[in-house]
C-alpha positions as CSV (number, residue, x, y, z in Angstrom):
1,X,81.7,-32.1,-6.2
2,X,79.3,-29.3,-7.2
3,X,77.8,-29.0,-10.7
4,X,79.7,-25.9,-11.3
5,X,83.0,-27.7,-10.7
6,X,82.0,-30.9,-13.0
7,X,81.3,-28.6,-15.8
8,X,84.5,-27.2,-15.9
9,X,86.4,-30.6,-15.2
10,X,84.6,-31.6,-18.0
11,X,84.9,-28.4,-20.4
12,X,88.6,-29.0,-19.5
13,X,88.5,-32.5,-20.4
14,X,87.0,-31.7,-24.1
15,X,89.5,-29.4,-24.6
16,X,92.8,-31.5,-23.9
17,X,91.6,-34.4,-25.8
18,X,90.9,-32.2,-28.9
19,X,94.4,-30.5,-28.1
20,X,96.0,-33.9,-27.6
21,X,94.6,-35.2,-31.3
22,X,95.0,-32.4,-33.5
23,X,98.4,-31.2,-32.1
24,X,100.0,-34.1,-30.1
25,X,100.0,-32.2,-27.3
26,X,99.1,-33.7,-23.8
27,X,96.6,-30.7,-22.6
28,X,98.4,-29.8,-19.5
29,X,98.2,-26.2,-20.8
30,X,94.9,-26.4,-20.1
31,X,94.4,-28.6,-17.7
32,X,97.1,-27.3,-14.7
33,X,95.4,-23.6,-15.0
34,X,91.7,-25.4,-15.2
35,X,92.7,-27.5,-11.6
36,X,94.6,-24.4,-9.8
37,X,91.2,-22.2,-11.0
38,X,89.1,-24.7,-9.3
39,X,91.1,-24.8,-6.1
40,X,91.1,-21.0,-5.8
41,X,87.3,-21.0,-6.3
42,X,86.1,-23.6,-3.4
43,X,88.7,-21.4,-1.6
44,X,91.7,-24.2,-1.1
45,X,94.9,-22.9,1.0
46,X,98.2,-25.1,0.4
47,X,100.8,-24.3,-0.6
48,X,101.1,-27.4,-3.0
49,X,97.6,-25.9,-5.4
50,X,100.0,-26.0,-8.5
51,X,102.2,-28.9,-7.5
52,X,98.6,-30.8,-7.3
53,X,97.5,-29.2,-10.6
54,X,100.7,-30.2,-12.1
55,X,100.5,-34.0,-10.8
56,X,96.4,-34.3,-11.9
57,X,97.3,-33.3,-14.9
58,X,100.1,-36.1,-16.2
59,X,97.6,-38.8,-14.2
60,X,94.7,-37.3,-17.0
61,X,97.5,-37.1,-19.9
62,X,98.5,-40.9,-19.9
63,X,94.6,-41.1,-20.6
64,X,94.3,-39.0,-23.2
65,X,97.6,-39.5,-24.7
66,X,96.7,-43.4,-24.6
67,X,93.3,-42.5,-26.6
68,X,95.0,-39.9,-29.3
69,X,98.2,-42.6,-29.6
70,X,95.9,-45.5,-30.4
71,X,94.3,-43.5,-33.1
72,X,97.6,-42.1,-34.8
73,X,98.4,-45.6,-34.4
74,X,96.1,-46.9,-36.8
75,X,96.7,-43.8,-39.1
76,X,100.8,-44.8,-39.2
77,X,101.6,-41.6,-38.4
78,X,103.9,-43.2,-35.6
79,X,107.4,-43.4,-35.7
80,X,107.9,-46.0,-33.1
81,X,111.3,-45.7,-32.8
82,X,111.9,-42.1,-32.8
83,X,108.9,-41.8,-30.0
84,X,110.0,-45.1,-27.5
85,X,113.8,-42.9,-27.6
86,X,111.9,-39.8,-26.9
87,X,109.3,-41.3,-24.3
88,X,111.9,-43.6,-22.5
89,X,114.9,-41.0,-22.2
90,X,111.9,-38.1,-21.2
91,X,110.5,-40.4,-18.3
92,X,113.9,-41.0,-16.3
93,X,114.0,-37.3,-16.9
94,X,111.2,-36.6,-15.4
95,X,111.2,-39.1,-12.5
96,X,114.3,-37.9,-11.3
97,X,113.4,-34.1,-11.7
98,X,109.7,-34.2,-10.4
99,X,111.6,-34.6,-6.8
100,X,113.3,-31.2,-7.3
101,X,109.8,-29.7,-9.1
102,X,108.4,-30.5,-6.1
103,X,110.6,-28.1,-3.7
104,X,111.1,-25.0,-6.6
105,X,108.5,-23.1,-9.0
106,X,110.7,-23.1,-12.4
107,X,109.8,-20.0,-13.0
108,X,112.7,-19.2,-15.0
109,X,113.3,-22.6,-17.0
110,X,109.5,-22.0,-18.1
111,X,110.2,-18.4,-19.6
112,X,113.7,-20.0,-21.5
113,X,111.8,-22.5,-23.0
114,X,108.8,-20.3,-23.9
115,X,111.2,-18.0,-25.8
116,X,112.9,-20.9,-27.9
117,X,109.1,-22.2,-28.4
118,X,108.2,-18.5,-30.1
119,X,110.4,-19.0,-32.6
120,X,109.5,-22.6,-33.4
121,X,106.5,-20.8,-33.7
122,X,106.8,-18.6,-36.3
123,X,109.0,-20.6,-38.4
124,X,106.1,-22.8,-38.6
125,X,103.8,-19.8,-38.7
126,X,106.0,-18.4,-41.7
127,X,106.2,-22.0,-43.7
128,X,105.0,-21.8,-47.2
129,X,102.0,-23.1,-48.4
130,X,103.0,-25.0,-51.1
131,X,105.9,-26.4,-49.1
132,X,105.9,-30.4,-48.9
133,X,106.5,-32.5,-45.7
134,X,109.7,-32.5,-44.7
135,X,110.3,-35.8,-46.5
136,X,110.3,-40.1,-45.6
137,X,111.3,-41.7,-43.0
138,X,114.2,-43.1,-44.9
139,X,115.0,-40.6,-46.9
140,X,116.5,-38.5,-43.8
141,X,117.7,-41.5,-41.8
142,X,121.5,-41.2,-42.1
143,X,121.0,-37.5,-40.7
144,X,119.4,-38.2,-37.7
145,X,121.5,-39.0,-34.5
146,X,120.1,-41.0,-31.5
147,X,121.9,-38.8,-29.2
148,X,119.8,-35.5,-30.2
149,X,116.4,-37.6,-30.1
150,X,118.0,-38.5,-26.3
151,X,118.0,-35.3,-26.1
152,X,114.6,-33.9,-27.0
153,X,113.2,-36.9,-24.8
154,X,115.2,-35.3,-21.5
155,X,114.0,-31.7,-22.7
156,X,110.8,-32.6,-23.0
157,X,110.7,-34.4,-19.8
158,X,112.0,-31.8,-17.4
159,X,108.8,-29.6,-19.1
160,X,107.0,-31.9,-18.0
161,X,107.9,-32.3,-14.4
162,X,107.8,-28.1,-13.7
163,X,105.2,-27.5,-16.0
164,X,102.4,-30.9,-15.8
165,X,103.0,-30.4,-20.0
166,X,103.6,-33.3,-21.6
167,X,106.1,-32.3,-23.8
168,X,104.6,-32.2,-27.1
169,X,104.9,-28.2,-27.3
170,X,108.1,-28.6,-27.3
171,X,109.0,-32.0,-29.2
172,X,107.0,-31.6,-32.3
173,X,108.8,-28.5,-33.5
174,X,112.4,-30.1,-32.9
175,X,110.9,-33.2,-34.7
176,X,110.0,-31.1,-37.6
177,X,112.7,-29.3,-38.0
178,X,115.6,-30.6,-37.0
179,X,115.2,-34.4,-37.3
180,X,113.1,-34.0,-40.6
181,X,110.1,-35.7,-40.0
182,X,106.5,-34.6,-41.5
183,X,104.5,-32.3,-39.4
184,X,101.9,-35.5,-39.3
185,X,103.7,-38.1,-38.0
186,X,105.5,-35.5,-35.8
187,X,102.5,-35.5,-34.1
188,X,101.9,-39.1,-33.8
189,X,105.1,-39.5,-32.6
190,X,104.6,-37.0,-29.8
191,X,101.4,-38.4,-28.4
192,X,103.1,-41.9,-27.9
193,X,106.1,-40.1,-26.1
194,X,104.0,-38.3,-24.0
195,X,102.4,-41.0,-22.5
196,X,105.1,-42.9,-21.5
197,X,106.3,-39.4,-20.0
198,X,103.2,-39.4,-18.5
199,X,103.6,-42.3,-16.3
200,X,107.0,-41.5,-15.2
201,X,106.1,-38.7,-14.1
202,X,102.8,-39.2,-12.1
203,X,104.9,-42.1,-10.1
204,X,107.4,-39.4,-9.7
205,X,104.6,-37.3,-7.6
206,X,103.2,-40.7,-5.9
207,X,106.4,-41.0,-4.7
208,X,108.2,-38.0,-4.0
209,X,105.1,-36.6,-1.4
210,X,106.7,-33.8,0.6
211,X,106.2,-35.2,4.9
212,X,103.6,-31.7,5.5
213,X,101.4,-32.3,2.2
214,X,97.6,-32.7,2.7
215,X,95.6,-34.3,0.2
216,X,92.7,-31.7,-1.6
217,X,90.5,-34.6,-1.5
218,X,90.3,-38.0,-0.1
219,X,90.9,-40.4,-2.2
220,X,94.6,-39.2,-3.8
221,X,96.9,-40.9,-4.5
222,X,100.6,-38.9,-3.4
223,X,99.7,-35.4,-5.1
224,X,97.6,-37.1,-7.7
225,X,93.7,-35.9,-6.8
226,X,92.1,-38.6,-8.6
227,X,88.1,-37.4,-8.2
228,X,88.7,-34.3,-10.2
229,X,91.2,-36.3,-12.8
230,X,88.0,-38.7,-13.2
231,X,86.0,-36.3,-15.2
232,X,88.4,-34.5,-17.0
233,X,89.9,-38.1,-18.6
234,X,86.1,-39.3,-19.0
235,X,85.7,-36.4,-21.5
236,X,89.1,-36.3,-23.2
237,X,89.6,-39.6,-24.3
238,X,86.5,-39.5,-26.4
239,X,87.3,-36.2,-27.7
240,X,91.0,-37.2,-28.7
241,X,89.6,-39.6,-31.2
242,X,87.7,-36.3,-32.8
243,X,90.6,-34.0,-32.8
244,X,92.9,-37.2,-34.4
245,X,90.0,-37.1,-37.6
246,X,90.4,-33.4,-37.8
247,X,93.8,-33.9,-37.5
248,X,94.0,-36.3,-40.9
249,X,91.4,-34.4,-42.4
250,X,93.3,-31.3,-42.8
251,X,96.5,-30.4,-44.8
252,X,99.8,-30.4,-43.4
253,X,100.6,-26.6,-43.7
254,X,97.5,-25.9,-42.2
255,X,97.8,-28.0,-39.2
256,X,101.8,-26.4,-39.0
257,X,100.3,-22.7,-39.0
258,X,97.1,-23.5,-36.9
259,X,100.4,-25.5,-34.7
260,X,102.5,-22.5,-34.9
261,X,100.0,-20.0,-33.5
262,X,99.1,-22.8,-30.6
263,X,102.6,-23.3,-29.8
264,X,103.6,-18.9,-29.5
265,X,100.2,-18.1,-27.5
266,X,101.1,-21.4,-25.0
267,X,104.7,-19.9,-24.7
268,X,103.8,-16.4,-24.7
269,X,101.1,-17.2,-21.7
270,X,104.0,-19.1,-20.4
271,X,106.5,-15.9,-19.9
272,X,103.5,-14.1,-18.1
């Protein structure tokens, strides 16, 4: 591995984890376009690049999301319950679909969820700034139904096995604003979902290797490359733990609009 290619593992790396603790997000957006950049520039011809990127980049996520979980652990801004539904339903979800991801580019399931996402966006773009959380956890309990968090969870996990997202992009705006919850623990909630989506789907790609694939580099594991997932998780998880204190240092409206913005340029970039 050259120094050029560390630097941007590790620039990647930095990114997601700030990404993973200030928005609950897993970093895939970063990382998948980061990993398929790399490939193209040392020259790599497969045709499974982006299948690859998209396999690194759950294996770095459970990291990460691990790091940012622990964190918004110890801030309660979990909802346990709400995020083992989400992350258990999302990773049969994902299992099962990351054998289909596999064959097909889901090109056009991106772009349908990339135009629900831009409005998400900018309803939380347009939120006033004087508006409060959306309310307790008890408070909105009789309104919320299992089957919906279900739901989100299998949503979230078939972005995950076209896309190497986690799932956060989409589930913390659904959390928001349909089940109720503060934009916070929204976020909290997310990270601990992701990581079990994570797994799921990472044994999903050990698993499911098509019989012609080639390994980029020795030492994978199915289409997992683990020596360029090493740096990439060695600078995230640190950097999670910052983005999680900028994350409770902030106000909630803030973090929606700073949220909002993330979430339309992600699904605008998304439809290109």
């Amino acid at each position: 591995m050259n120094t050029e290619v560390f630097l941007i593992l590790a620039g990647t790396g930095i990114t997601a984890g700030l990404l993973s603790g200030l928005f609950g997000v897993g970093g895939g957006i970063v990382i998948v376009p980061s990993l398929i950049f790399i490939y193209g520039l040392l020259n790599i011809n497969s045709p499974y690049i982006v299948h690859t990127a998209i396999a690194t980049s759950l294996f770095t996520i459970i990291f990460t999301a691990f790091s940012s979980a622990y964190k918004h652990s110890k801030n309660k801004n979990i909802n346990w319950q709400f995020a083992l539904v989400i992350g258990i339903s999302s990773a049969f979800s994902v299992f099962l679909i990351s054998k289909t991801a596999i064959g097909m580019p889901g090109d056009t399931l991106k772009k349908i969820f990339a135009v629900i996402l831009i409005f998400a966006g900018l309803k939380m773009l347009l939120q006033k700034t004087n508006s409060k959380d959306a309310g307790s956890i008890h408070k909105h309990k009789k309104k919320r139904s299992i089957l919906i968090i279900n739901m989100i969870g299998v949503l979230s996990g078939t972005i995950a096995a076209f896309t190497g997202l986690g799932g956060g992009i989409f589930i913390i705006p659904l959390l928001h604003y349909i089940m109720k919850i503060p934009i916070k623990k929204a976020i909290g909630t997310s990270t601990v979902a992701i990581l079990i989506t994570a797994i799921a789907g990472v044994i999903g790609y050990m698993v499911n290797v098509p019989a012609d694939f080639i390994p980029i580099n020795k030492g994978s594991i199915g289409m997992v490359d683990i020596v360029y997932a090493i740096p990439v998780i060695a600078a995230s998880i640190p950097f999670a733990q910052v983005g999680v204190l900028i994350h409770n240092k902030t106000p909630h409206y803030v973090i929606g609009r700073i949220f909002g913005v993330f979430v339309i340029i992600v699904s605008v970039r998304m439809l290109l």
